[in-house]
ChimeraX commands (.cxc) that place a marker at each C-alpha (Angstrom):
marker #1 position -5.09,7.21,-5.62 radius 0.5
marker #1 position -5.53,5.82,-1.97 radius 0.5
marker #1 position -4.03,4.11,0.83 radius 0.5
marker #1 position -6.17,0.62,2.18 radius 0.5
marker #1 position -7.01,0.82,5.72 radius 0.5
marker #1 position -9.24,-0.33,8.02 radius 0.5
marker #1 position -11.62,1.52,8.95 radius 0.5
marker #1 position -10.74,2.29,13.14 radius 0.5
marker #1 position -7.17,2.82,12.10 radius 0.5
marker #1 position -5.79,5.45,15.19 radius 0.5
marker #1 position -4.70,7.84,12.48 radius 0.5
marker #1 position -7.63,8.12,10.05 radius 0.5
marker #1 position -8.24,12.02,11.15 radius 0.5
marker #1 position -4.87,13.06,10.63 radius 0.5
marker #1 position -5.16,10.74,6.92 radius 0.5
marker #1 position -8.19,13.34,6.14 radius 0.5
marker #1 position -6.89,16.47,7.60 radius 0.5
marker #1 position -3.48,16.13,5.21 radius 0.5
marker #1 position -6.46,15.28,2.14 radius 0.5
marker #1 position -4.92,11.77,1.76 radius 0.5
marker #1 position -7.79,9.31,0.35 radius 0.5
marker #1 position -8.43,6.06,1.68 radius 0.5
marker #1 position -10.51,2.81,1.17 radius 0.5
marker #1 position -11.60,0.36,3.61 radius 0.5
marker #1 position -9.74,-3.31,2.82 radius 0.5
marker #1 position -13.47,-4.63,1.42 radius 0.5
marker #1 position -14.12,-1.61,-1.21 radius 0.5
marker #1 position -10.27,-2.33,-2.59 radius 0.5
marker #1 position -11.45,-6.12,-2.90 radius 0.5
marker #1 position -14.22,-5.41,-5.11 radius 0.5
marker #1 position -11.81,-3.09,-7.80 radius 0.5
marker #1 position -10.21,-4.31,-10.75 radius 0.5
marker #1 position -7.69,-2.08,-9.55 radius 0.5
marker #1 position -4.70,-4.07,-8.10 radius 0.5
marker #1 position -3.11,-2.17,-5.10 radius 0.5
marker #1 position 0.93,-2.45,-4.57 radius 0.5
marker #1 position 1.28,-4.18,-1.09 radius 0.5
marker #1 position 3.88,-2.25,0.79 radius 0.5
marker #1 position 5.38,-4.23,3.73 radius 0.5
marker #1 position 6.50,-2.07,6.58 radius 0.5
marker #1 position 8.79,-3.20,9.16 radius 0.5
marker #1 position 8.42,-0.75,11.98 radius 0.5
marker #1 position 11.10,-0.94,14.75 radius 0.5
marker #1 position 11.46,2.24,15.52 radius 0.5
marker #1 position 10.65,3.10,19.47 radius 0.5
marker #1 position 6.84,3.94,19.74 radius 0.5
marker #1 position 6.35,2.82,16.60 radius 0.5
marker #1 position 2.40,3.48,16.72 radius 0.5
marker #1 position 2.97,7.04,16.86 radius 0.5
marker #1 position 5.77,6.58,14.53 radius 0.5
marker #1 position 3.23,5.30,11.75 radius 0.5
marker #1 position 2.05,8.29,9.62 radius 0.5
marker #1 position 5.58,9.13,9.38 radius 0.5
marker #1 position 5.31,6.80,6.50 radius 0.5
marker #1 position 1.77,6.80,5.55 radius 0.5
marker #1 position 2.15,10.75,4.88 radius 0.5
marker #1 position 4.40,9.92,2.17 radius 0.5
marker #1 position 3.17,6.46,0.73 radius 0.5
marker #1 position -0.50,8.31,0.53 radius 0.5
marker #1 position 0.79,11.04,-1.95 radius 0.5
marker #1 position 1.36,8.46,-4.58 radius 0.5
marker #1 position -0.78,8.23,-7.81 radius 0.5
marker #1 position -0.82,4.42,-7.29 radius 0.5
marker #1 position -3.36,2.93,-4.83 radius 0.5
marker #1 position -1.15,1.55,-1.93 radius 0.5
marker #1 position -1.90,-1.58,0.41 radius 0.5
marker #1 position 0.41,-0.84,3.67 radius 0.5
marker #1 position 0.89,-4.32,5.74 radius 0.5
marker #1 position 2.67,-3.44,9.20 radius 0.5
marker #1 position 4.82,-6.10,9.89 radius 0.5
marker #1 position 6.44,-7.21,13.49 radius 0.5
marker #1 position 9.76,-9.32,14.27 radius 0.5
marker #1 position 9.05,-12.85,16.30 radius 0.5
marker #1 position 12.30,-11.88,18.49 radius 0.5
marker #1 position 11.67,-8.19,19.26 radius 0.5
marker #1 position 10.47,-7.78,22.37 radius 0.5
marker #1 position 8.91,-3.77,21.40 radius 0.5
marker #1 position 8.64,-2.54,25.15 radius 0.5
marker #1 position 7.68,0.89,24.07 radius 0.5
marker #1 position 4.60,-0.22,21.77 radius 0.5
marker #1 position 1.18,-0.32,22.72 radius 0.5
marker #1 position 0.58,-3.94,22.45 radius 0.5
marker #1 position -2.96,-3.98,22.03 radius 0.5
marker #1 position -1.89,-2.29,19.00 radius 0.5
marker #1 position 1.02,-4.43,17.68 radius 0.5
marker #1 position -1.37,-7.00,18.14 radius 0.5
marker #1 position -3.88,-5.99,16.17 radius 0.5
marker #1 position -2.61,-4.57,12.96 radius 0.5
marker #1 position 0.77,-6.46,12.71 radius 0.5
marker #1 position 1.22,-9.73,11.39 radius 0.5
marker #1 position 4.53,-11.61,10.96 radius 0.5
marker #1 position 6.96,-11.62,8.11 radius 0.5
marker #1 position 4.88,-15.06,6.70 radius 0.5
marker #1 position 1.81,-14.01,6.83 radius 0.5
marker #1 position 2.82,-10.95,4.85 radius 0.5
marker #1 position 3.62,-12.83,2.06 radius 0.5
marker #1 position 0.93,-16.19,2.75 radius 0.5
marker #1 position -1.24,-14.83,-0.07 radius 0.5
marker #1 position 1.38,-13.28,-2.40 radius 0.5
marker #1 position 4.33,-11.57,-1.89 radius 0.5
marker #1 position 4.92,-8.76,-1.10 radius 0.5
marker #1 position 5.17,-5.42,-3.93 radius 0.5
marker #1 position 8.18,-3.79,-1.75 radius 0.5
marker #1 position 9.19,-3.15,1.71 radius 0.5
marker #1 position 10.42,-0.39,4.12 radius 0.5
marker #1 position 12.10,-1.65,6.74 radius 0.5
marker #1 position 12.73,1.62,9.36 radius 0.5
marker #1 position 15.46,2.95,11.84 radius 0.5
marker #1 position 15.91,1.56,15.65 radius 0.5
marker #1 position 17.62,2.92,18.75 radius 0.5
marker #1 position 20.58,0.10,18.55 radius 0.5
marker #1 position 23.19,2.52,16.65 radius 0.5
marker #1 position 25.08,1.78,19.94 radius 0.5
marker #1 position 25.49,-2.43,19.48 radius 0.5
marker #1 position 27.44,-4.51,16.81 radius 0.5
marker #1 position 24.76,-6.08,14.70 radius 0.5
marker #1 position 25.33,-9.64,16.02 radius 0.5
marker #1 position 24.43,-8.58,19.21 radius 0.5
marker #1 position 20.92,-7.41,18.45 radius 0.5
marker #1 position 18.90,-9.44,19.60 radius 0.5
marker #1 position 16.64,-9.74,16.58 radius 0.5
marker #1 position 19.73,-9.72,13.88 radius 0.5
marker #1 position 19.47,-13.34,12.78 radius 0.5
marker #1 position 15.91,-12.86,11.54 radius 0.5
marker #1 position 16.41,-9.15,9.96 radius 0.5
marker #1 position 18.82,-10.73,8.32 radius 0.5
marker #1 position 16.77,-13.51,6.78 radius 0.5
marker #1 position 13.64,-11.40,6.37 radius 0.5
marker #1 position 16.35,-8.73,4.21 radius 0.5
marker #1 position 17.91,-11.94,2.43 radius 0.5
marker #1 position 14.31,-13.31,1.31 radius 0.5
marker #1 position 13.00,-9.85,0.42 radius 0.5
marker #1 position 15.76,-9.51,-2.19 radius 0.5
marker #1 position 14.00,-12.67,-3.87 radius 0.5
marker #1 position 10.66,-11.86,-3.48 radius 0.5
marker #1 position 9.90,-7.75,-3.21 radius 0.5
marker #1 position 11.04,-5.34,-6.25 radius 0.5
marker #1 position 13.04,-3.65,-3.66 radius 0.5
marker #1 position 13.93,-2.86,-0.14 radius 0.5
marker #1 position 14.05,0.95,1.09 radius 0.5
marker #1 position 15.91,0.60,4.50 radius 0.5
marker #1 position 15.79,4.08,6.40 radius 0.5
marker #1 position 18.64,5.00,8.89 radius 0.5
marker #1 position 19.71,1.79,11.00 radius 0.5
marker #1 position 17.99,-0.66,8.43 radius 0.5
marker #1 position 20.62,0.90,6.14 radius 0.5
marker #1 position 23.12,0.67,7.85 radius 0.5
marker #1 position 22.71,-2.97,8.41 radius 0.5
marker #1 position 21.86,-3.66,5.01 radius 0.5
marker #1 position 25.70,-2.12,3.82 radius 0.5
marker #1 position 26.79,-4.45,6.84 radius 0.5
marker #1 position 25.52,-7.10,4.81 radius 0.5
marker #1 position 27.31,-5.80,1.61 radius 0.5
marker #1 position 30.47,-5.63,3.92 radius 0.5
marker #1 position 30.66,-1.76,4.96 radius 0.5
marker #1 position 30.36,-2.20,8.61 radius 0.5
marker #1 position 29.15,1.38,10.32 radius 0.5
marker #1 position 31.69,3.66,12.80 radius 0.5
marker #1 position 30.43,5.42,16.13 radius 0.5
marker #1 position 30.26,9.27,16.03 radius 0.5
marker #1 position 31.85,11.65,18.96 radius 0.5
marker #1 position 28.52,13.20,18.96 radius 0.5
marker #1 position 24.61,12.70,17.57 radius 0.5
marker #1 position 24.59,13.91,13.80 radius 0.5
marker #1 position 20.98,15.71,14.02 radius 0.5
marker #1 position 19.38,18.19,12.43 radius 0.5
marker #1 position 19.14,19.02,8.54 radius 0.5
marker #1 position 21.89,18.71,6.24 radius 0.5
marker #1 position 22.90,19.51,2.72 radius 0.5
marker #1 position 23.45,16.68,0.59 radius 0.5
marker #1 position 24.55,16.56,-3.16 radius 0.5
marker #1 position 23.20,14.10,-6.08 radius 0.5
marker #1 position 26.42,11.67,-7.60 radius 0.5
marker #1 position 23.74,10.58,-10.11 radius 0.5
marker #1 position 21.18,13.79,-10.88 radius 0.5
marker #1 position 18.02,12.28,-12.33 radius 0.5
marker #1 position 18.35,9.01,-11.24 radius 0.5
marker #1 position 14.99,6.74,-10.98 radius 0.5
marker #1 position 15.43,6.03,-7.35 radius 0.5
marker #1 position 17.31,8.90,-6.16 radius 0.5
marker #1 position 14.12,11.10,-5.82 radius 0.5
marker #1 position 15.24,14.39,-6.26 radius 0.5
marker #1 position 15.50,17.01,-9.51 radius 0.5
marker #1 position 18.51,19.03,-8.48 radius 0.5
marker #1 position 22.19,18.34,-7.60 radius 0.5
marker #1 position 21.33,20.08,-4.00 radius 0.5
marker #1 position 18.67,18.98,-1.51 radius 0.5
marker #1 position 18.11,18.95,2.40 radius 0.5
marker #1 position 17.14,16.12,4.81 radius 0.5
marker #1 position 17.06,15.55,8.17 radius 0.5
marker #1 position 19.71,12.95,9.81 radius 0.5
marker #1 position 19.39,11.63,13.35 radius 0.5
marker #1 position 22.33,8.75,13.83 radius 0.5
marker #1 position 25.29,8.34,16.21 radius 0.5
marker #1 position 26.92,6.58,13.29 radius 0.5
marker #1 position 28.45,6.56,9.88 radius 0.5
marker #1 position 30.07,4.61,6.97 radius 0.5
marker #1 position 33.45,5.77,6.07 radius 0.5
marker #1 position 33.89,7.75,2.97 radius 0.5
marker #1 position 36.98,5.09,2.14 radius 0.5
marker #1 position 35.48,1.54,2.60 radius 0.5
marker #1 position 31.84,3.12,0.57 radius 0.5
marker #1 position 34.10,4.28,-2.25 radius 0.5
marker #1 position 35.98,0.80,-1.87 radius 0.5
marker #1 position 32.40,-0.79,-2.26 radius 0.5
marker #1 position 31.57,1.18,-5.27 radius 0.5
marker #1 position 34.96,-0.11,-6.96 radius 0.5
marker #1 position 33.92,-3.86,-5.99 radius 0.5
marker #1 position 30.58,-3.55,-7.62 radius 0.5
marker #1 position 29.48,-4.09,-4.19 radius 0.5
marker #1 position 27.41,-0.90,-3.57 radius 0.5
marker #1 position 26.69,2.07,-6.46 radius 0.5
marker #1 position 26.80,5.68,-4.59 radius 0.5
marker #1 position 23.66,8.19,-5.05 radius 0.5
marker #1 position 24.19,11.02,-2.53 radius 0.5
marker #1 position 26.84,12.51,-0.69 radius 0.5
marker #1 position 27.08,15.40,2.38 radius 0.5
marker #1 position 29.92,17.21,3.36 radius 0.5
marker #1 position 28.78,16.53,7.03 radius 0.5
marker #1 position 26.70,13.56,6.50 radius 0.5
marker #1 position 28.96,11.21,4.18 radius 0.5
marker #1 position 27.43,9.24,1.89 radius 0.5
marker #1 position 23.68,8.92,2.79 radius 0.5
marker #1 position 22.10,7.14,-0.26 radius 0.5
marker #1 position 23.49,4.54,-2.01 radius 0.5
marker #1 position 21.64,1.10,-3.79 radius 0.5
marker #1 position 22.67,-2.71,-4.49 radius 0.5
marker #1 position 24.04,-2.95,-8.52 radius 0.5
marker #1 position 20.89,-4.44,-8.90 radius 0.5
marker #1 position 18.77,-1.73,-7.71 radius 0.5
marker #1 position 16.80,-4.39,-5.52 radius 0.5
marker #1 position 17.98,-2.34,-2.32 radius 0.5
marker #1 position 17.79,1.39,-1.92 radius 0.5
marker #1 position 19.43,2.71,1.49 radius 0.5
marker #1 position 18.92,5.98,3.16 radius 0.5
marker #1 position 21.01,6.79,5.80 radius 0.5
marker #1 position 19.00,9.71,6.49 radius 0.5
marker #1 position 15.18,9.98,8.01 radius 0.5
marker #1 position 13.47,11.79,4.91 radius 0.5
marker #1 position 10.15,10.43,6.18 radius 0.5
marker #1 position 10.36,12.81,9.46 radius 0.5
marker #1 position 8.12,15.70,10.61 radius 0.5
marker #1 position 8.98,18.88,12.00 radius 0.5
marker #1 position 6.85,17.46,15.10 radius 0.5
marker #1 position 8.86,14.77,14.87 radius 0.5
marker #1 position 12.57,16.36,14.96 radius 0.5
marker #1 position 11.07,18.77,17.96 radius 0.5
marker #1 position 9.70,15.78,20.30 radius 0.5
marker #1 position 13.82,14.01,19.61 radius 0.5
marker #1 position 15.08,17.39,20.82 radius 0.5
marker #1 position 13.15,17.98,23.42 radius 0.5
marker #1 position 14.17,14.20,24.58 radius 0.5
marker #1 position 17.52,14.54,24.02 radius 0.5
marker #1 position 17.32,18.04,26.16 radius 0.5
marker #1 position 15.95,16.41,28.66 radius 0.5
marker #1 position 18.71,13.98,28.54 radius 0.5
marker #1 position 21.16,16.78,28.51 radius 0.5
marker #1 position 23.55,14.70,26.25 radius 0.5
marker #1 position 22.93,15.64,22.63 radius 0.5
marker #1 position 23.25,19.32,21.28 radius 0.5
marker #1 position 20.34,20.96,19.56 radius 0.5
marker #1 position 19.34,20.00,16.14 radius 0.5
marker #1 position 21.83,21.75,13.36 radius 0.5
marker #1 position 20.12,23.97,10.58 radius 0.5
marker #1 position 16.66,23.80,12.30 radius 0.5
marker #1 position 14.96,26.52,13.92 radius 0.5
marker #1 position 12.35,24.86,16.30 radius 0.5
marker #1 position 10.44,28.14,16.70 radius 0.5
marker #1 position 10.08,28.37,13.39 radius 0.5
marker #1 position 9.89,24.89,11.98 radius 0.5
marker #1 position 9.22,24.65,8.33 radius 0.5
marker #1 position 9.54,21.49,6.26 radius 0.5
marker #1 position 12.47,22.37,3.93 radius 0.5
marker #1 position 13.14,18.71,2.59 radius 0.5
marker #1 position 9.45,18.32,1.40 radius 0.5
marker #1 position 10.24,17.58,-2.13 radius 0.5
marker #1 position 13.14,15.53,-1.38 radius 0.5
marker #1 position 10.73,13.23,1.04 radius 0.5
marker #1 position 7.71,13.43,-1.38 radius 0.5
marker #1 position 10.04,12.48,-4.85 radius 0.5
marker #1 position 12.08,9.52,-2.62 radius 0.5
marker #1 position 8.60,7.92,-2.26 radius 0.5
marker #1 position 7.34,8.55,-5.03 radius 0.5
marker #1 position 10.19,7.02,-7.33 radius 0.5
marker #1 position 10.54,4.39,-4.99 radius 0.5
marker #1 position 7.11,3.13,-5.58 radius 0.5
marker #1 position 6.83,3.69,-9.41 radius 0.5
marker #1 position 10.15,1.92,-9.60 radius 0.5
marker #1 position 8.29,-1.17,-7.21 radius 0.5
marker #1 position 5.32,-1.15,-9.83 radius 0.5
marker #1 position 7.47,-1.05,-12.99 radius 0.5
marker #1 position 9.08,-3.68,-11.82 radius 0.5
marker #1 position 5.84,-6.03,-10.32 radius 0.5
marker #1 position 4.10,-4.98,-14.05 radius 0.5
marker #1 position 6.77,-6.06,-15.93 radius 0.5
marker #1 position 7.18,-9.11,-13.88 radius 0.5
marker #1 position 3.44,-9.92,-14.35 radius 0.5
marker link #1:1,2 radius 0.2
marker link #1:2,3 radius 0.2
marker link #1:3,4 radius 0.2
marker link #1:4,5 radius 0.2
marker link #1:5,6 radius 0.2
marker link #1:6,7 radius 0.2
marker link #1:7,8 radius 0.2
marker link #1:8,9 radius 0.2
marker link #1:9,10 radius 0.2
marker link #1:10,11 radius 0.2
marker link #1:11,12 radius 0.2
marker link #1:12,13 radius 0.2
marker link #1:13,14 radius 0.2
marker link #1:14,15 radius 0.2
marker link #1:15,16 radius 0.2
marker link #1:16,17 radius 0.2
marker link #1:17,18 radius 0.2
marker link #1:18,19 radius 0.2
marker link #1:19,20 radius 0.2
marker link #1:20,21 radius 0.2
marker link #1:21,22 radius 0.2
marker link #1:22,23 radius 0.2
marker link #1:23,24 radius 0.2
marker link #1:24,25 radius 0.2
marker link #1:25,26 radius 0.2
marker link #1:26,27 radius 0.2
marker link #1:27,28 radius 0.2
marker link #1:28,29 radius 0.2
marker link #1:29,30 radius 0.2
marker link #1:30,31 radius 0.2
marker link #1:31,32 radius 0.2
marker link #1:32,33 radius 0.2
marker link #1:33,34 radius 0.2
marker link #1:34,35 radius 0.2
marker link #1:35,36 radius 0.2
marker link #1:36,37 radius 0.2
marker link #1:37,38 radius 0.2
marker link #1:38,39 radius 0.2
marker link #1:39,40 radius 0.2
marker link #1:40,41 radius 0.2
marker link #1:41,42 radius 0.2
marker link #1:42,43 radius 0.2
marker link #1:43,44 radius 0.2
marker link #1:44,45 radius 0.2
marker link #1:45,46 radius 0.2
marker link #1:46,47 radius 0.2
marker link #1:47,48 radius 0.2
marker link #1:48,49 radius 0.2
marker link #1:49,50 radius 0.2
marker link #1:50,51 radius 0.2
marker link #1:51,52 radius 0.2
marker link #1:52,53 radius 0.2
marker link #1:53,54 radius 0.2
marker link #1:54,55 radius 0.2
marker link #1:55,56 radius 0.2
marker link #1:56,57 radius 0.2
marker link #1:57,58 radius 0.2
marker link #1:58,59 radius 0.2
marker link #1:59,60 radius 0.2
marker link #1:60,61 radius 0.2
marker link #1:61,62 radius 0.2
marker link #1:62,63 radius 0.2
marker link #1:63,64 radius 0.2
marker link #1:64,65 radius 0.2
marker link #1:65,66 radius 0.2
marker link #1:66,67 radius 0.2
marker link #1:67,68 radius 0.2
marker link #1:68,69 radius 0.2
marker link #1:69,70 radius 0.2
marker link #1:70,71 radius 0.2
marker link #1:71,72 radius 0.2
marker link #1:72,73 radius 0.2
marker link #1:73,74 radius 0.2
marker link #1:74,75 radius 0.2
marker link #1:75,76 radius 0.2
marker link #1:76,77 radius 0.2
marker link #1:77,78 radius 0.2
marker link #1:78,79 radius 0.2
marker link #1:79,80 radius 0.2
marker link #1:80,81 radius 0.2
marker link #1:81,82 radius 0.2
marker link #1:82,83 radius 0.2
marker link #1:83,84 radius 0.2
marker link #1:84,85 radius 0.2
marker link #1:85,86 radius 0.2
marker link #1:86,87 radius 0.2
marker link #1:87,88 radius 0.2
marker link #1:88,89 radius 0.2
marker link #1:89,90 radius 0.2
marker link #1:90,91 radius 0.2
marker link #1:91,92 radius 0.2
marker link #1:92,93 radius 0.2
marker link #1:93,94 radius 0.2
marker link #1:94,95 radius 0.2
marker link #1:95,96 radius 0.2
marker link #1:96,97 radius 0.2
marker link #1:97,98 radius 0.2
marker link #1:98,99 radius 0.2
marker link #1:99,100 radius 0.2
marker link #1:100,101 radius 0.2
marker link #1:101,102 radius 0.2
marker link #1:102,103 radius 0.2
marker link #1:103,104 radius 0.2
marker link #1:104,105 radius 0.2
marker link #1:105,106 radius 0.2
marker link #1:106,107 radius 0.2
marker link #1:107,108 radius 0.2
marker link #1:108,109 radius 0.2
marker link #1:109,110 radius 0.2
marker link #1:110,111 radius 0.2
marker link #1:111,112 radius 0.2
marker link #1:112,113 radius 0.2
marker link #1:113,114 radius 0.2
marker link #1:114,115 radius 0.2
marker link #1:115,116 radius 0.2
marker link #1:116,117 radius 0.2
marker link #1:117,118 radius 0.2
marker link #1:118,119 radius 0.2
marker link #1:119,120 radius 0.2
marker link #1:120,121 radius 0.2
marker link #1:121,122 radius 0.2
marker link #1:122,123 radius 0.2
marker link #1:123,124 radius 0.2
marker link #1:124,125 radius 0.2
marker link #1:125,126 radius 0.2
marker link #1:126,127 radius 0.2
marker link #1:127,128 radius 0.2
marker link #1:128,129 radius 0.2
marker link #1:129,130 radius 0.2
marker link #1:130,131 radius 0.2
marker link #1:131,132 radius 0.2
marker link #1:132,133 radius 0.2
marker link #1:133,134 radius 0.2
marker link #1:134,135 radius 0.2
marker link #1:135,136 radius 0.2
marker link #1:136,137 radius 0.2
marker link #1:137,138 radius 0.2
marker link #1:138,139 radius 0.2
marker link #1:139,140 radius 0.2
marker link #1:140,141 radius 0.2
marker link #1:141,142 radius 0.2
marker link #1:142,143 radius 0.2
marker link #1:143,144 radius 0.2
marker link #1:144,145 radius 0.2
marker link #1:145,146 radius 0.2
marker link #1:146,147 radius 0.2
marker link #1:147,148 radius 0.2
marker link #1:148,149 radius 0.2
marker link #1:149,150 radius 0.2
marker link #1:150,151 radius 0.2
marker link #1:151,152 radius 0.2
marker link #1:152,153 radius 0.2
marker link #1:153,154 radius 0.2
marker link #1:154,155 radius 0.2
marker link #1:155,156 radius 0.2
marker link #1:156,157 radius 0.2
marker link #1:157,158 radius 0.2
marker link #1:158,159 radius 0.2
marker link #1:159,160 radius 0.2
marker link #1:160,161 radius 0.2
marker link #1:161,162 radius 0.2
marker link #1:162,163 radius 0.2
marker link #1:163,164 radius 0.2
marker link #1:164,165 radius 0.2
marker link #1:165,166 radius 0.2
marker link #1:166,167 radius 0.2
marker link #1:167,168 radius 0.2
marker link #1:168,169 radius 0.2
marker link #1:169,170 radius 0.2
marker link #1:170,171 radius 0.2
marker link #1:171,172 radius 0.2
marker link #1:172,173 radius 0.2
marker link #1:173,174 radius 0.2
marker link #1:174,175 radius 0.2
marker link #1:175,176 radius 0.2
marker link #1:176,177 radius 0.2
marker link #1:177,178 radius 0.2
marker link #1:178,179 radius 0.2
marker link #1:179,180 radius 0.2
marker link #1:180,181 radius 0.2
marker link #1:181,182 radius 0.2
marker link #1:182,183 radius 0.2
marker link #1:183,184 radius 0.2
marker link #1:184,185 radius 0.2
marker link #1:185,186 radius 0.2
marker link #1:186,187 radius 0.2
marker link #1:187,188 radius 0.2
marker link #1:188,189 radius 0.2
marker link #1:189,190 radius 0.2
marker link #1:190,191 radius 0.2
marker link #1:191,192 radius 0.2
marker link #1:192,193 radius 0.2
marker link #1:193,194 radius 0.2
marker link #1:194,195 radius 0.2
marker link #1:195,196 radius 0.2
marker link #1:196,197 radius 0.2
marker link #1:197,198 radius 0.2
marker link #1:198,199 radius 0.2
marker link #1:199,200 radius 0.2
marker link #1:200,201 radius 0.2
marker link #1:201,202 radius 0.2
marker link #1:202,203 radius 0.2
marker link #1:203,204 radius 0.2
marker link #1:204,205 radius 0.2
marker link #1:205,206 radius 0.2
marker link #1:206,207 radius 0.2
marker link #1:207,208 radius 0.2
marker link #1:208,209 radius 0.2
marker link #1:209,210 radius 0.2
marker link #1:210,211 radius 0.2
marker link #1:211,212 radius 0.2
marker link #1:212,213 radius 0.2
marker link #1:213,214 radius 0.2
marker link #1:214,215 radius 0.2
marker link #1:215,216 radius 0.2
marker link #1:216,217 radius 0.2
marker link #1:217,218 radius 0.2
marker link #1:218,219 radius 0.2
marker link #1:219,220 radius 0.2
marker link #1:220,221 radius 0.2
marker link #1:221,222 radius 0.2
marker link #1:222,223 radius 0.2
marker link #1:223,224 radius 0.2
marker link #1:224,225 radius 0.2
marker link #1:225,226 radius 0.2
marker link #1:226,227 radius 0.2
marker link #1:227,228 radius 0.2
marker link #1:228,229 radius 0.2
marker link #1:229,230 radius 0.2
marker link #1:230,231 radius 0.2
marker link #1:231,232 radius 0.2
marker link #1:232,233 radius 0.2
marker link #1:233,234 radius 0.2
marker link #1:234,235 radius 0.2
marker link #1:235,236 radius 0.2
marker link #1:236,237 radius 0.2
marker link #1:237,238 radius 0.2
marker link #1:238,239 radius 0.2
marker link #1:239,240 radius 0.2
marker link #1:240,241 radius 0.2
marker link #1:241,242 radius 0.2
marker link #1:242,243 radius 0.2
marker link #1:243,244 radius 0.2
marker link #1:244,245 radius 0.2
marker link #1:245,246 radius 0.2
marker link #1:246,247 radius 0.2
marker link #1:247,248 radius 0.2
marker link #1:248,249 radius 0.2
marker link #1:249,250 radius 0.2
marker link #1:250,251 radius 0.2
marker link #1:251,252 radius 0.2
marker link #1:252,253 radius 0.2
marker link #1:253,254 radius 0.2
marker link #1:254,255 radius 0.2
marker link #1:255,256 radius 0.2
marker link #1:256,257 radius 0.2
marker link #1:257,258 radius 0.2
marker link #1:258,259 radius 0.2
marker link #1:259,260 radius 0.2
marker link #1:260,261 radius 0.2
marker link #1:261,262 radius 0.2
marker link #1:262,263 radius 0.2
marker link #1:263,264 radius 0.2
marker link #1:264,265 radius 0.2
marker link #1:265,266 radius 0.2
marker link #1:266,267 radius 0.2
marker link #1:267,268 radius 0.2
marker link #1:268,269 radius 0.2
marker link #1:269,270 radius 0.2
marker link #1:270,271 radius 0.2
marker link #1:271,272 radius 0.2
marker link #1:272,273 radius 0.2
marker link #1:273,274 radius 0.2
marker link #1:274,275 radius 0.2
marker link #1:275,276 radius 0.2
marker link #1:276,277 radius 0.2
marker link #1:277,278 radius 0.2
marker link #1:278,279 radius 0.2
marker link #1:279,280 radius 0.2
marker link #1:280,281 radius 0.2
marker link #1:281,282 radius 0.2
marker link #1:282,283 radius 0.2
marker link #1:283,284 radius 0.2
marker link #1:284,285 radius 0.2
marker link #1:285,286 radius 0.2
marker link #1:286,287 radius 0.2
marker link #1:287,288 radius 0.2
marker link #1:288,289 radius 0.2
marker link #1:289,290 radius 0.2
marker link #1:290,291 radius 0.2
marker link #1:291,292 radius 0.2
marker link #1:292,293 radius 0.2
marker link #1:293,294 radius 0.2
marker link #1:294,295 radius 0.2
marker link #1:295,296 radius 0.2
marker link #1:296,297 radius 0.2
view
């Protein structure tokens, strides 16, 4: 279908060059066609540049999809452009003033490193992840939002010796599954944490009815996992990443001198080898938001 955006939107060339369509907000208003309203909470660093990241992915979709970028009250988001953050992001209540909201992605953010009550903006993630359970179909956290959101089922995350980055092998516990997004047992996709959840406490969590296991990697743990329910999906992973995107982190992290090149990943020969795992994710995730919003209606 199409992704709604307005029209000066700083990534409409790159929207056309990768043959994703798009409306402007007043065309979609005069369609019988009802978009699904996406909300996107962005707190990764740069997070303008971060953007198409997501849109790539959400624009593939047979569905016509609304994206509403949405900002936290106590994040202070020093390395945004705030002309930007101004302009296109609107809080957590205006998101939903009209209606609610379809589904939300809520990303990763650089705060591996702190306990979760000591972020500065925990109190309202975790209000904003509490009401979204009530109100969205379901909640994709990526990386750091997924780690939080097993906090909040009671798997609290452990610090690595070293940054797990690069692309890893991971192996489907449920083949097939609506949400899992990918065909085969196998499939690839790139991790970039300084944490994990231990194998013990997820397995614990699966016992308790707490948390239901999708994915597992012999280097990565398990990466994907869901609420009973199904009204959270969490990726440990970053499926949503570029090539461009894995070469900028190492060339950061070289000039750091801290982290050790990305594993499986040639950077002079970069090739996206977890395509279909990124493209099926998204595209189950959203067919499983508008079952769920038809039904509902």
């Amino acid at each position: 279908m199409a992704l709604i955006l307005p029209p000066n939107y700083h990534k409409i060339t790159a929207v056309e060059r990768n043959r994703i369509s798009w409306i402007k907000p007043e065309q979609a208003e005069r369609q019988d066609i009802r978009p699904l309203r996406i909300g996107i909470l962005n707190i990764m660093p740069l997070g303008k540049q971060y953007e198409f990241n997501l849109l790539h992915p959400l624009g593939l979709s047979v569905l016509q999809i609304e994206p509403i970028w949405i900002r936290l009250q106590s994040h202070a988001y020093k390395s945004w452009d705030q002309s930007h953050l101004d302009e296109l992001y609107v809080s957590w209540e205006a998101a939903n003033a009209e209606r609610p909201l379809d589904g939300l992605i809520i990303t990763g953010a650089p705060v591996e490193h702190l306990e979760f009550e000591d972020v500065r903006y925990w109190p309202e993630l975790v209000k904003l992840i509490n009401e979204a359970k009530e109100m969205c179909a379901s909640t994709l956290g990526l990386c750091w939002a997924g780690f939080a959101m097993a906090y909040m089922a009671g798997v609290n995350k452990i610090a690595l010796d070293k940054k797990l980055f690069g692309v890893f092998p991971m192996r489907s516990l449920v083949p097939g599954h609506s949400l899992m997004g990918t065909q085969n047992d196998q499939f690839l996709c790139p991790q970039s944490r300084h944490a994990a959840l231990p194998d013990t406490a997820m397995e614990a969590a699966e016992r308790q009815g707490r948390l239901r296991l999708l994915a597992h990697g012999e280097s990565v743990g398990y990466t994907i996992f869901e609420t009973p329910d199904q009204r959270q999906l969490m990726h440990l992973g970053h499926p949503e990443y570029t090539v461009g995107r894995i070469v900028a982190e190492m060339e950061r992290d070289k000039a750091r001198g801290d982290v050790p090149p990305p594993e499986n990943f040639d950077a002079d020969h970069p090739q996206t080898l977890w395509r279909s795992h990124r493209n099926l994710l998204f595209q189950q995730w959203l067919w499983f938001c508008y079952q769920r919003v038809s039904f509902q209606a």
